[in-house]
N, CA, C and O atoms as CSV, one atom per row, in Angstrom:
chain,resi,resn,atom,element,x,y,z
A,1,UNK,N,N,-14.748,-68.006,-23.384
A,1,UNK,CA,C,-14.403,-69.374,-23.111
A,1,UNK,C,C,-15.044,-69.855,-21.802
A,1,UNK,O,O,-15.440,-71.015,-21.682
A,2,UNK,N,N,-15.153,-68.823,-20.698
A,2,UNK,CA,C,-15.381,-69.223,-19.499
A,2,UNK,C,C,-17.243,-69.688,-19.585
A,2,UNK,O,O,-17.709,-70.717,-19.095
A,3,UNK,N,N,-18.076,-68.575,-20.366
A,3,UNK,CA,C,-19.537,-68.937,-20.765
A,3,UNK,C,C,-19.486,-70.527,-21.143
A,3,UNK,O,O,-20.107,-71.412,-20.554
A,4,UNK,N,N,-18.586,-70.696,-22.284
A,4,UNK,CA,C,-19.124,-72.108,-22.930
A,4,UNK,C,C,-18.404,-72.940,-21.970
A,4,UNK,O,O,-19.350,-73.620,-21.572
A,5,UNK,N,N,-17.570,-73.287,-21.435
A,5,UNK,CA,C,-17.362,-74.128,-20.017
A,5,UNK,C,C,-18.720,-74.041,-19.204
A,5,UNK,O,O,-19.065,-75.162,-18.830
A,6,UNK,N,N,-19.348,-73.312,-18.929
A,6,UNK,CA,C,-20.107,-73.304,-18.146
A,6,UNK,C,C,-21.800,-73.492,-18.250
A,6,UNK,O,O,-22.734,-73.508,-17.449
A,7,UNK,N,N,-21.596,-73.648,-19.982
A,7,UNK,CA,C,-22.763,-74.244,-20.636
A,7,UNK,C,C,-22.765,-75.586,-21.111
A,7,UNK,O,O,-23.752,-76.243,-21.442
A,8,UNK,N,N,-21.080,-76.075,-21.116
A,8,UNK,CA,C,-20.988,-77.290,-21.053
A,8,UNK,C,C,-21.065,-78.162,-19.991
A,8,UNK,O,O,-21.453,-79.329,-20.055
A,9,UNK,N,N,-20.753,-77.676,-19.186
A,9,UNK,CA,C,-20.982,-78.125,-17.680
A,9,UNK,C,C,-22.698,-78.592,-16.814
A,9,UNK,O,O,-23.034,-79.560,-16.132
A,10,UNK,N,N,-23.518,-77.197,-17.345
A,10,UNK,CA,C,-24.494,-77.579,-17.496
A,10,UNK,C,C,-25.404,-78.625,-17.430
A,10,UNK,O,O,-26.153,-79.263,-16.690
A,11,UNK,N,N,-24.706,-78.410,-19.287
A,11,UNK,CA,C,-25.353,-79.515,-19.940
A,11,UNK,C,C,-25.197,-81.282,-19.510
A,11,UNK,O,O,-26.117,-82.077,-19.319
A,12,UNK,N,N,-23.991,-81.484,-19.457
A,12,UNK,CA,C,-23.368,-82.590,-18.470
A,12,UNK,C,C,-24.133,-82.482,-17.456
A,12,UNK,O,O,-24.291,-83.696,-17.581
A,13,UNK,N,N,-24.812,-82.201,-16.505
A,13,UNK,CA,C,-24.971,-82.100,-15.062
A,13,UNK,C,C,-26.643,-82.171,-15.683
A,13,UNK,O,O,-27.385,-82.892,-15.016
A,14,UNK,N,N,-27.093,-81.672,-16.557
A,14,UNK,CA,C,-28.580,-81.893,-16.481
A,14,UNK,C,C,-28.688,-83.506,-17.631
A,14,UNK,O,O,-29.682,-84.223,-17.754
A,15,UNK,N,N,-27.698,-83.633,-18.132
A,15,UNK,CA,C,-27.295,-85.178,-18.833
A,15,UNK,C,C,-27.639,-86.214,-17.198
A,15,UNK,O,O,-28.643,-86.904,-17.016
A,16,UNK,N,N,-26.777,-86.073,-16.466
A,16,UNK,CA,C,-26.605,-87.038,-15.682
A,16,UNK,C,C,-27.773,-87.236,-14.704
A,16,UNK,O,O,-28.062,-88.209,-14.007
A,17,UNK,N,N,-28.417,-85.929,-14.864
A,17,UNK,CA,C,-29.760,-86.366,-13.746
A,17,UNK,C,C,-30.526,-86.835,-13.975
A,17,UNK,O,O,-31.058,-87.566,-13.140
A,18,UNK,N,N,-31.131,-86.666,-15.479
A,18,UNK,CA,C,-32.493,-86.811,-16.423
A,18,UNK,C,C,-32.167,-88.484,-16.696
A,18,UNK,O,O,-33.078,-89.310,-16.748
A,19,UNK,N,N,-30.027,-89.008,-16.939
A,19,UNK,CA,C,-30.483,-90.863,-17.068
A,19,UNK,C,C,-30.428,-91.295,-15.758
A,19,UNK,O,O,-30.639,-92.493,-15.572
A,20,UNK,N,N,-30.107,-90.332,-14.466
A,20,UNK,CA,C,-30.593,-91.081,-13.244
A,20,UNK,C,C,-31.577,-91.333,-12.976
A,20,UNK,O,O,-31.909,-92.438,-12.546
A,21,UNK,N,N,-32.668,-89.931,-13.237
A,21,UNK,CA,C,-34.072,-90.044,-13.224
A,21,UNK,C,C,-34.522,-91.421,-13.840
A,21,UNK,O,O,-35.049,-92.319,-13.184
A,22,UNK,N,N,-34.216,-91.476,-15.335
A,22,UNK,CA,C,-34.808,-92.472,-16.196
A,22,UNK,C,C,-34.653,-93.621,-15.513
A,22,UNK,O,O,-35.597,-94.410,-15.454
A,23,UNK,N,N,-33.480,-93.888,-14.910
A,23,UNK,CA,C,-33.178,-95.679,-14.652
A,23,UNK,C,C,-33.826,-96.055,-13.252
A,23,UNK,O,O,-34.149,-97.207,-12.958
A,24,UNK,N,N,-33.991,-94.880,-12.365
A,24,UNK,CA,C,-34.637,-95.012,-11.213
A,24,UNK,C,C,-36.024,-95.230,-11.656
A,24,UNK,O,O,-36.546,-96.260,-11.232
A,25,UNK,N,N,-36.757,-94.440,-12.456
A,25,UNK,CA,C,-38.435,-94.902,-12.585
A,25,UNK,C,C,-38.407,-95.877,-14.206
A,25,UNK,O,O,-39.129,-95.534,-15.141
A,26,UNK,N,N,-37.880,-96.553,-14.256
A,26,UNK,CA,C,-38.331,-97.189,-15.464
A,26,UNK,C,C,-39.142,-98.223,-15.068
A,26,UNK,O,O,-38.533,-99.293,-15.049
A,27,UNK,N,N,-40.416,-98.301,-14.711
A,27,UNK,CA,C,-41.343,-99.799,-15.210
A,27,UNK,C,C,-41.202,-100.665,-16.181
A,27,UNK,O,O,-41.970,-101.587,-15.911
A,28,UNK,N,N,-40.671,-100.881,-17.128
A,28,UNK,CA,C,-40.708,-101.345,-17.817
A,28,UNK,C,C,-40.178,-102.534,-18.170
A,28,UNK,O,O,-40.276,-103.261,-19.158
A,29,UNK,N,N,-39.267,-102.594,-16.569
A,29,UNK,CA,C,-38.192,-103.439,-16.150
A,29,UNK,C,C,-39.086,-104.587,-15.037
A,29,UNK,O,O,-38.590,-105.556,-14.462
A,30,UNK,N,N,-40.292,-104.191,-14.981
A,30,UNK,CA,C,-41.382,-104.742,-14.740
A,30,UNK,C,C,-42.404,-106.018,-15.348
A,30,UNK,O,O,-43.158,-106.811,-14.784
A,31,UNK,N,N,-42.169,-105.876,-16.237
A,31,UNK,CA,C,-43.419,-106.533,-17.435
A,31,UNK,C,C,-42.618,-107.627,-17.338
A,31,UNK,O,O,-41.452,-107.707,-16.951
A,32,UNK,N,N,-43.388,-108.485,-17.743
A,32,UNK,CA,C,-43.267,-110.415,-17.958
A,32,UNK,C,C,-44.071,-110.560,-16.391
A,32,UNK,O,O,-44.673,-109.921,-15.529
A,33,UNK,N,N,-43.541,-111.987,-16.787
A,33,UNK,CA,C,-44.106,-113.224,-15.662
A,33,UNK,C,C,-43.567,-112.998,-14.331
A,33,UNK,O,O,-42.595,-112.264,-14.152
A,34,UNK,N,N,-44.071,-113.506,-13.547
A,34,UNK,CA,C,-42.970,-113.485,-12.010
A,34,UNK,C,C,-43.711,-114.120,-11.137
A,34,UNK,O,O,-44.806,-113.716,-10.744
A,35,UNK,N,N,-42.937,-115.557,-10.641
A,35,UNK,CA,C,-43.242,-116.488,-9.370
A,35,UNK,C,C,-42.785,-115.711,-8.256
A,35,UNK,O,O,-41.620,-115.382,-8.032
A,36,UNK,N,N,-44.288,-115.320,-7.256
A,36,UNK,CA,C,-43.833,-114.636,-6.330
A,36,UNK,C,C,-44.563,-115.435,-5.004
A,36,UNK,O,O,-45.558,-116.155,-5.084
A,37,UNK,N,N,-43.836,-115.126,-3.830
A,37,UNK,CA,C,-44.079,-115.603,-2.973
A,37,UNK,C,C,-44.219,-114.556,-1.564
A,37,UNK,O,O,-43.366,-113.675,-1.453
A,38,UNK,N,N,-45.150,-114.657,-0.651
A,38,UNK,CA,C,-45.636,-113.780,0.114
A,38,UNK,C,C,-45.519,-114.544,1.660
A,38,UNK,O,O,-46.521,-114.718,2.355
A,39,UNK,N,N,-44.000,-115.015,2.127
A,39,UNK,CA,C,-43.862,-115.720,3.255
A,39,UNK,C,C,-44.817,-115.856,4.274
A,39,UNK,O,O,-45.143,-116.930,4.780
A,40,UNK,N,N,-45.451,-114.275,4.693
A,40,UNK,CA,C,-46.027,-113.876,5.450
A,40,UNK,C,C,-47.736,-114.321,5.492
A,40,UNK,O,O,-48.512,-114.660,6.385
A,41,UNK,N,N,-47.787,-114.211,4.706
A,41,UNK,CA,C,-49.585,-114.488,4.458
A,41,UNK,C,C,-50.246,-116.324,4.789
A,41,UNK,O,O,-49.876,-117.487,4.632
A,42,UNK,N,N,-51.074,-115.772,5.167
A,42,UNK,CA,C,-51.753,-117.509,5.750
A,42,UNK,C,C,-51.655,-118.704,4.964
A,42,UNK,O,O,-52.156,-118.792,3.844
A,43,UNK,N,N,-51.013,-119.635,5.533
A,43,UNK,CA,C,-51.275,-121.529,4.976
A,43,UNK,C,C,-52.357,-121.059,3.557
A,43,UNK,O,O,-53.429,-120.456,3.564
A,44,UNK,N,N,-51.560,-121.618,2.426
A,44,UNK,CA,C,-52.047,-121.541,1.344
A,44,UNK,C,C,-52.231,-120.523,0.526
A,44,UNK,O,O,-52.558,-120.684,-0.649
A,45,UNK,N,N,-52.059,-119.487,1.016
A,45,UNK,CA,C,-52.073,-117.957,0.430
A,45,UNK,C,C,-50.471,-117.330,-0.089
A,45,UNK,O,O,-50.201,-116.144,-0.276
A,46,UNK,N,N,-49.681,-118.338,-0.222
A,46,UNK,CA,C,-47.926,-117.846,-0.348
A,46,UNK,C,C,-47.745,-117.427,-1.348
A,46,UNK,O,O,-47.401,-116.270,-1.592
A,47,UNK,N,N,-48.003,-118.556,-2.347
A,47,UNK,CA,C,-47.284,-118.412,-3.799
A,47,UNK,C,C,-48.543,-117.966,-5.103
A,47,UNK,O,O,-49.758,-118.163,-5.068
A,48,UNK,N,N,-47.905,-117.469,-5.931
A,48,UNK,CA,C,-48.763,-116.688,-6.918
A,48,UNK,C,C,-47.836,-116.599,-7.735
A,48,UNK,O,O,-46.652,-116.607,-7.398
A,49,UNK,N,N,-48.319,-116.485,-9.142
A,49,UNK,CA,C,-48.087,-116.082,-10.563
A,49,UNK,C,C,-48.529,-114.638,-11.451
A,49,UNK,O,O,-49.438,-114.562,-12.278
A,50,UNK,N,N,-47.884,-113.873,-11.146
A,50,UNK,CA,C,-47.966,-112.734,-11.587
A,50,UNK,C,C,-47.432,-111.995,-12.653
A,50,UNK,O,O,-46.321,-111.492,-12.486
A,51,UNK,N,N,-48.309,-111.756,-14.244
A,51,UNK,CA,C,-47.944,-110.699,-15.313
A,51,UNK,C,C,-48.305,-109.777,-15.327
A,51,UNK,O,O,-49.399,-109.263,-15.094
A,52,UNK,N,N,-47.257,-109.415,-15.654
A,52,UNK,CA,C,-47.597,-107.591,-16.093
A,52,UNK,C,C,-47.431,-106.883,-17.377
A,52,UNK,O,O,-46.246,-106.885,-17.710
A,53,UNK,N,N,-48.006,-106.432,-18.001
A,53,UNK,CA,C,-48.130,-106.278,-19.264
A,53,UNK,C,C,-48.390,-104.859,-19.441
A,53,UNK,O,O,-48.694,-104.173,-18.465
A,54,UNK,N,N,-48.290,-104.337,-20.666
A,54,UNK,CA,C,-48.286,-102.776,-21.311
A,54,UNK,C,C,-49.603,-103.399,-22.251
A,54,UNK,O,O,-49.673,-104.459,-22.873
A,55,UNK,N,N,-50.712,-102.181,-22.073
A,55,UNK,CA,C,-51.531,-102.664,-23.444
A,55,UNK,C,C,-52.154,-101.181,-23.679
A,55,UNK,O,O,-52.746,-100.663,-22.732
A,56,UNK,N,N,-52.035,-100.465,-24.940
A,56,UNK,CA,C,-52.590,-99.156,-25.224
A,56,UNK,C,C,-52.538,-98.140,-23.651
A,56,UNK,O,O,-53.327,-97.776,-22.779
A,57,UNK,N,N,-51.050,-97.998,-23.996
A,57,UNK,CA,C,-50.210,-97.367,-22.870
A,57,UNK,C,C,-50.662,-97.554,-21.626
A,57,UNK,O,O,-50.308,-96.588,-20.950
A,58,UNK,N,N,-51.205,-98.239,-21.066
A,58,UNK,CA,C,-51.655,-99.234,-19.801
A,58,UNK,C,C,-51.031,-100.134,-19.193
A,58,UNK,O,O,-50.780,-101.143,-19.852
A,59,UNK,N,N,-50.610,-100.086,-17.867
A,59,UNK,CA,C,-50.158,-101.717,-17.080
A,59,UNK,C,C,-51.231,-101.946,-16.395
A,59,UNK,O,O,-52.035,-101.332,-15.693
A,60,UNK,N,N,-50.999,-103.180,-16.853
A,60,UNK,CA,C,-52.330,-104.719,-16.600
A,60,UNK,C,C,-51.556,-105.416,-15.540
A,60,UNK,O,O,-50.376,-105.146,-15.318
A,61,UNK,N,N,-52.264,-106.364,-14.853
A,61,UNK,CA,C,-51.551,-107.181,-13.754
A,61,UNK,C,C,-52.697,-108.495,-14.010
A,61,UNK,O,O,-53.913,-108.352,-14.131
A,62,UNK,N,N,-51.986,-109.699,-14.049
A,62,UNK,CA,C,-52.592,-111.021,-14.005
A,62,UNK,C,C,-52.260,-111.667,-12.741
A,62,UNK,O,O,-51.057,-111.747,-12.492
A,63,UNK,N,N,-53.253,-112.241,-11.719
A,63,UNK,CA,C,-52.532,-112.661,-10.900
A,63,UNK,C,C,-53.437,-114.027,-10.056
A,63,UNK,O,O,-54.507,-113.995,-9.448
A,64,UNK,N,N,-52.424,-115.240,-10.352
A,64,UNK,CA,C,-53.232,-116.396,-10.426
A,64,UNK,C,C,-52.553,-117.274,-9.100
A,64,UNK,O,O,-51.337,-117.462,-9.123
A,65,UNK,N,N,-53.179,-117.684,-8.212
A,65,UNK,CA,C,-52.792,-118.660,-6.872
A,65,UNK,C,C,-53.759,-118.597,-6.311
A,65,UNK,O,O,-54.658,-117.781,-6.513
A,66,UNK,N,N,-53.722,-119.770,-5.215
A,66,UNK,CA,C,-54.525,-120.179,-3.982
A,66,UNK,C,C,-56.386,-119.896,-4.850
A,66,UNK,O,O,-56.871,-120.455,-5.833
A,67,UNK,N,N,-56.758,-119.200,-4.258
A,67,UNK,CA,C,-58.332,-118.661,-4.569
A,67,UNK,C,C,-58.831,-117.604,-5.495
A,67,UNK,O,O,-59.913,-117.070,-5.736
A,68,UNK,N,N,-57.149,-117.492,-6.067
A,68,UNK,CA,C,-56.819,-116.051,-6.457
A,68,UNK,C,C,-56.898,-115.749,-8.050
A,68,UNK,O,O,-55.882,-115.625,-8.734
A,69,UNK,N,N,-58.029,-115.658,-8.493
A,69,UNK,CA,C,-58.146,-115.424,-10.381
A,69,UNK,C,C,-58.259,-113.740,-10.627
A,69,UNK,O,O,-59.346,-113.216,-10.385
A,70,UNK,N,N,-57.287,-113.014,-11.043
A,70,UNK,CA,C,-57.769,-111.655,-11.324
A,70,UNK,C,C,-56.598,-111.265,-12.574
A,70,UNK,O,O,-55.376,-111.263,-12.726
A,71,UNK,N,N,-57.901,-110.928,-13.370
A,71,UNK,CA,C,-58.101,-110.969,-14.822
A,71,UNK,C,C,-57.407,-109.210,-14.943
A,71,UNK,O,O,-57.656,-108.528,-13.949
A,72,UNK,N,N,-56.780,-108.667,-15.812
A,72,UNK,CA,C,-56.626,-107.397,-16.275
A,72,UNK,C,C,-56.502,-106.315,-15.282
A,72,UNK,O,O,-56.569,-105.192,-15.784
A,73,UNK,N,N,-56.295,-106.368,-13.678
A,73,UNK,CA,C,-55.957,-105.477,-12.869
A,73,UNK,C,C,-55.332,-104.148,-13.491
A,73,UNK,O,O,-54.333,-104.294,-14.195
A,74,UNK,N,N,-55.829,-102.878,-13.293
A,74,UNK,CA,C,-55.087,-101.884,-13.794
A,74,UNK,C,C,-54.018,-101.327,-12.708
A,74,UNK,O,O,-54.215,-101.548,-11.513
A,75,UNK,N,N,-53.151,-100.771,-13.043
A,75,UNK,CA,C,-52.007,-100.498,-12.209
A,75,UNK,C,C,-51.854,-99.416,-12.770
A,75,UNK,O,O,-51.867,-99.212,-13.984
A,76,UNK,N,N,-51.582,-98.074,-11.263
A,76,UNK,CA,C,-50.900,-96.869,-11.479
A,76,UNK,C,C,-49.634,-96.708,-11.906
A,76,UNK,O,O,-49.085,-97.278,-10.964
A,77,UNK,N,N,-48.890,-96.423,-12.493
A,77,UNK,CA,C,-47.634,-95.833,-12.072
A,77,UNK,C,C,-46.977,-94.349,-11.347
A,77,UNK,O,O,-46.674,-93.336,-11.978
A,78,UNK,N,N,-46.895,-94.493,-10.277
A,78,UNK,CA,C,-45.782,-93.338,-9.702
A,78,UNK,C,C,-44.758,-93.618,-9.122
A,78,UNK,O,O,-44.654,-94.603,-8.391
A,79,UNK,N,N,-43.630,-92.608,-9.407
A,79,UNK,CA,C,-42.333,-92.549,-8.918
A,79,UNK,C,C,-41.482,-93.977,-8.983
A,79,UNK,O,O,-40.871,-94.568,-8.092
A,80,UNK,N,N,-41.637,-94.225,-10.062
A,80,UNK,CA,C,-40.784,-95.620,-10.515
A,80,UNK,C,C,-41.936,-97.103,-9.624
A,80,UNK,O,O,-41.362,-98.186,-9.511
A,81,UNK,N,N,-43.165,-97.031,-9.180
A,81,UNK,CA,C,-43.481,-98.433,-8.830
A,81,UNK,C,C,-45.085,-98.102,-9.725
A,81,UNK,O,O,-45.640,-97.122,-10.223
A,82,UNK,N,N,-45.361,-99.538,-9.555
A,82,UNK,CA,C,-46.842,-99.768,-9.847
A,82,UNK,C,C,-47.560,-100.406,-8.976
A,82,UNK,O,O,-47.151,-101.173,-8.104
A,83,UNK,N,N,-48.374,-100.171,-9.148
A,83,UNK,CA,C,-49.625,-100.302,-7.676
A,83,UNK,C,C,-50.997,-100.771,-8.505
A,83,UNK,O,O,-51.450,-100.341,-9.566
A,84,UNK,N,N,-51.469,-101.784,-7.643
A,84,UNK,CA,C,-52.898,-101.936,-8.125
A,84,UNK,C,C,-54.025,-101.894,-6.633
A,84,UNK,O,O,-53.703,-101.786,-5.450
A,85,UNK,N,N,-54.897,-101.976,-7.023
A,85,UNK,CA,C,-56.079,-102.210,-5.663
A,85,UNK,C,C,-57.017,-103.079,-6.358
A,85,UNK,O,O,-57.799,-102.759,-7.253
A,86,UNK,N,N,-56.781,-104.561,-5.670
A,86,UNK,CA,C,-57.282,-105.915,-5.966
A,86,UNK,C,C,-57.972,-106.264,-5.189
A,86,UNK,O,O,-58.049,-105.816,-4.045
A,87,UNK,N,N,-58.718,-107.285,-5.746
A,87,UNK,CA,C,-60.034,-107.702,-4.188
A,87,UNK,C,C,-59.894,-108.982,-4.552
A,87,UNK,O,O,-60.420,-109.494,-5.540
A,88,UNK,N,N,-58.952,-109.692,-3.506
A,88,UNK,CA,C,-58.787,-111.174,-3.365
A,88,UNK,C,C,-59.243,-111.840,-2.347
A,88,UNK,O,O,-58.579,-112.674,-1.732
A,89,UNK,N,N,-60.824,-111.410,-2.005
A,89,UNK,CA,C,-61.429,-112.019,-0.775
A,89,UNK,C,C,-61.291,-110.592,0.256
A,89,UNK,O,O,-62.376,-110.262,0.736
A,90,UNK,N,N,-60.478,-109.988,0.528
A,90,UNK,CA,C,-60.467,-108.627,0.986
A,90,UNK,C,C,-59.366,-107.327,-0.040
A,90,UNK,O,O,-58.673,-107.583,-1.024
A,91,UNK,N,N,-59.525,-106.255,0.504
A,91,UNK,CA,C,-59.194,-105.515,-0.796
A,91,UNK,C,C,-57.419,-105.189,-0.266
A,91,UNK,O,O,-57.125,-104.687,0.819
A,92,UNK,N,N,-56.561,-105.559,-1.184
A,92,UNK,CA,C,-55.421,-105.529,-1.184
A,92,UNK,C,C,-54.416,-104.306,-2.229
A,92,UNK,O,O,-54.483,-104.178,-3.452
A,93,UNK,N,N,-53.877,-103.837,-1.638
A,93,UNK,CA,C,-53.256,-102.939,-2.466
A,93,UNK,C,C,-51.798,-103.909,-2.880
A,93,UNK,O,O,-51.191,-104.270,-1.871
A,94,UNK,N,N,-51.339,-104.245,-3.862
A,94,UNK,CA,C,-50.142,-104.474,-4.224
A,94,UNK,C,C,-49.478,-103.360,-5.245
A,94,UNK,O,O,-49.851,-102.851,-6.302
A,95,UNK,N,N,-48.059,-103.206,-4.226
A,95,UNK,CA,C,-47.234,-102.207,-5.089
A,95,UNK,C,C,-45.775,-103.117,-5.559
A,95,UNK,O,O,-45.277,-103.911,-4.761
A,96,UNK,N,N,-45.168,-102.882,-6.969
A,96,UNK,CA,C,-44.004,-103.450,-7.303
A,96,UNK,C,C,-43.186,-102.398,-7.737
A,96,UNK,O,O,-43.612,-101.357,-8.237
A,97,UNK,N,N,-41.758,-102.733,-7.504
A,97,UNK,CA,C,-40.877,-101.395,-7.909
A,97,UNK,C,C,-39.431,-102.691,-8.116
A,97,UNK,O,O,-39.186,-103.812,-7.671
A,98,UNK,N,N,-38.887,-101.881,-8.886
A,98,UNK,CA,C,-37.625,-102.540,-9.463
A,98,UNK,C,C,-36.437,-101.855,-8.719
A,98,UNK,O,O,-35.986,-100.885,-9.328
A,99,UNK,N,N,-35.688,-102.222,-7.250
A,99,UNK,CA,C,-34.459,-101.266,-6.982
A,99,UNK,C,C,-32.812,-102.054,-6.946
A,99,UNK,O,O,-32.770,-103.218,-6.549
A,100,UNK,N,N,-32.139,-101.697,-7.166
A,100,UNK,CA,C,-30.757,-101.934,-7.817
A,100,UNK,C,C,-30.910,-103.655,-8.023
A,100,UNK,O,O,-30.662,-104.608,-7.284
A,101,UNK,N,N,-31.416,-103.533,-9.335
A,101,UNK,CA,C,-31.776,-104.900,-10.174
A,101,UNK,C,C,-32.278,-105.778,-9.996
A,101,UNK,O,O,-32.213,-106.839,-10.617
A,102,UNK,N,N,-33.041,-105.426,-8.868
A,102,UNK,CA,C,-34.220,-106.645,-7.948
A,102,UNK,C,C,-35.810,-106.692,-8.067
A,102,UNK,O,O,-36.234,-105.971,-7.164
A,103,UNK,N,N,-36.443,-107.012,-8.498
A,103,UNK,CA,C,-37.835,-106.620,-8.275
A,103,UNK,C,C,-38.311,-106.841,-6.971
A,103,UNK,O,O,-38.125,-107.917,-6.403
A,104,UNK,N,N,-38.984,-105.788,-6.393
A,104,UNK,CA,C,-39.728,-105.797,-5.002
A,104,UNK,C,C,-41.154,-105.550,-4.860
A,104,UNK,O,O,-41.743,-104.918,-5.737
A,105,UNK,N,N,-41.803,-106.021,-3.766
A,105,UNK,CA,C,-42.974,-105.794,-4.143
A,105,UNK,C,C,-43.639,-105.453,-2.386
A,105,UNK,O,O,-42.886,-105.260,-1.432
A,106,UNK,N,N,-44.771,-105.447,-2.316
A,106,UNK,CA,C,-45.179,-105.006,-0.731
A,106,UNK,C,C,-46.868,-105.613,-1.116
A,106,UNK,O,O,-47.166,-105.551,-2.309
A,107,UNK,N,N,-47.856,-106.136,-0.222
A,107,UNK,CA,C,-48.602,-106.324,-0.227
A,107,UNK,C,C,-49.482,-105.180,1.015
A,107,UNK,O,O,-48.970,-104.935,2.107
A,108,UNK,N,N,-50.589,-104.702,0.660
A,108,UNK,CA,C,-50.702,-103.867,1.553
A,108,UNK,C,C,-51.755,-104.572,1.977
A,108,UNK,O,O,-52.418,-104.553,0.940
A,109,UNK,N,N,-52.667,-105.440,3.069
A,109,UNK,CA,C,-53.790,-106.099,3.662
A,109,UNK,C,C,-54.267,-105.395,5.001
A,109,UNK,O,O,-53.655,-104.584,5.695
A,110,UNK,N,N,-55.637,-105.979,5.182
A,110,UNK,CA,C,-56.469,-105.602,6.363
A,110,UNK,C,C,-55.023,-106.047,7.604
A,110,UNK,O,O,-54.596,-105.199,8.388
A,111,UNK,N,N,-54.587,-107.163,7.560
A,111,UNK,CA,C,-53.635,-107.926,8.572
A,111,UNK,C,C,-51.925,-106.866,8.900
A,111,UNK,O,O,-51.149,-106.815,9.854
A,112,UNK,N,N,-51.977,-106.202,7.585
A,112,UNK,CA,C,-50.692,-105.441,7.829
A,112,UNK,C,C,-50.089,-105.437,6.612
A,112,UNK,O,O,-50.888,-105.983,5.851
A,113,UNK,N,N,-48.951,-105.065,5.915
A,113,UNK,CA,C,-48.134,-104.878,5.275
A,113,UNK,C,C,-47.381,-106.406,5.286
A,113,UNK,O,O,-46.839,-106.935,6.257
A,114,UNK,N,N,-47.501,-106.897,4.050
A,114,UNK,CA,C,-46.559,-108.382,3.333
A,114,UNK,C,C,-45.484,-108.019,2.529
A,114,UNK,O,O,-45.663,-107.276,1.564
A,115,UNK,N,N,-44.413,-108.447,2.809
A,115,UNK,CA,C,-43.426,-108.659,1.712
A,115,UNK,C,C,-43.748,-109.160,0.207
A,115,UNK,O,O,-44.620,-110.028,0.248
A,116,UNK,N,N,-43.437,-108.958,-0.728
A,116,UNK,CA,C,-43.594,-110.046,-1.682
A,116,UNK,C,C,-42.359,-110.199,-2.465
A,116,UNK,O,O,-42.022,-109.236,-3.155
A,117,UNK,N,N,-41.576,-111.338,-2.467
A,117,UNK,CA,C,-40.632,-112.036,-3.305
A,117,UNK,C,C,-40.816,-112.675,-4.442
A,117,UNK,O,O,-41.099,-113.834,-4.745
A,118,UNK,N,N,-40.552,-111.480,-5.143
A,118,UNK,CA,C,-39.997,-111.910,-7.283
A,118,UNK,C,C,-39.155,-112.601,-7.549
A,118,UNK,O,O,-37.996,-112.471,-7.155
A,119,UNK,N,N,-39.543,-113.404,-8.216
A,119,UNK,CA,C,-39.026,-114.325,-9.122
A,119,UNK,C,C,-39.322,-113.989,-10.224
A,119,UNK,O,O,-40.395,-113.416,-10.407
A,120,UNK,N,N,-38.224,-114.321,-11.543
A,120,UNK,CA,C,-38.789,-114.466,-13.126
A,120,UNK,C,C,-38.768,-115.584,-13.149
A,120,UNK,O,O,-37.964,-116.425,-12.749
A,121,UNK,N,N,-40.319,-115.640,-13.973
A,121,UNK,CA,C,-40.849,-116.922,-13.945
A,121,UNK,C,C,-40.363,-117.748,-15.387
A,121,UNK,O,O,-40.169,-117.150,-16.446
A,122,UNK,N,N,-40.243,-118.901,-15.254
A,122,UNK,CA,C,-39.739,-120.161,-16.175
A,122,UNK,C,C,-40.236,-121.040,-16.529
A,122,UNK,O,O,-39.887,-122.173,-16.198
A,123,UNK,N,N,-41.560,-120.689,-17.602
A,123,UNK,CA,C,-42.283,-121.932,-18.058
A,123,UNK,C,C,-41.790,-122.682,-19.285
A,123,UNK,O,O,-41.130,-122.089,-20.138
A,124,UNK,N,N,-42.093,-123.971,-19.396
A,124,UNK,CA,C,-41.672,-124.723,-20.276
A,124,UNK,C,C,-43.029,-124.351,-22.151
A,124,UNK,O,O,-44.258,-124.306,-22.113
A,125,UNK,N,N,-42.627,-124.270,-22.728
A,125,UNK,CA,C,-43.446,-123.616,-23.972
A,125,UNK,C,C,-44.074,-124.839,-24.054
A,125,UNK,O,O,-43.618,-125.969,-23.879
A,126,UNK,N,N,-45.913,-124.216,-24.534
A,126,UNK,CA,C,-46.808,-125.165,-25.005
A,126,UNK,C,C,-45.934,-125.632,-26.437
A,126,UNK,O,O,-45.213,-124.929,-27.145
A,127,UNK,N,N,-46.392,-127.522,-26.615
A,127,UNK,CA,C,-46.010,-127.433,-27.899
A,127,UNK,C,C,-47.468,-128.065,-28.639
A,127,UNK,O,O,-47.547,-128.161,-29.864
């Protein structure tokens, strides 16, 4: 009796880590649209429109503002964020990560490290 207590126990205990694991790195909580805004960055450089998409097990990044057209960005995933390395006039690393139900993001630039503030974005449908 005392074995199977202790294989049930286990099992419970490797249950609870593997859906902590899961909910901590899920990207997936990622994908769609998102009005984001980058307080920090120079007059005219704030706001942007950013998708993220899955395509033949791939994340893509669209990301449209100011001067800013970039088409199909590929993005890593590790340890629950995604990261791309973009060249929007200088080469920018943007990383996004999802933590207790927020999307976050970091801009990495020549100037320093930017915040970036997610929004889900709310367009009105072509008709």
């Amino acid at each position: 009796m005392k074995r199977m207590y202790m294989i049930f126990a286990g099992l419970c205990l490797w249950c609870t880590v593997a859906a902590t694991a899961a909910a901590e790195g899920d990207v997936k909580k990622l994908k769609g649209s998102w009005d984001v805004t980058v307080p920090e960055a120079p007059y005219g450089y704030q706001d942007y429109t950013i998708d993220i998409r899955e395509k033949d097990g791939m994340y893509l990044i669209d990301v449209k503002g100011a001067d800013v057209d970039v088409k199909d960005g590929k993005l890593t995933e590790k340890d629950g964020r995604l990261s791309a390395e973009l060249y929007v006039g200088e080469p920018v690393t943007v990383t996004v990560w999802e933590e207790d139900g927020v999307v976050k993001g970091m801009a990495d630039t020549t100037q320093g490290q930017l915040t970036c503030h997610f929004k889900k974005a709310t367009r009105a449908k072509k008709q």
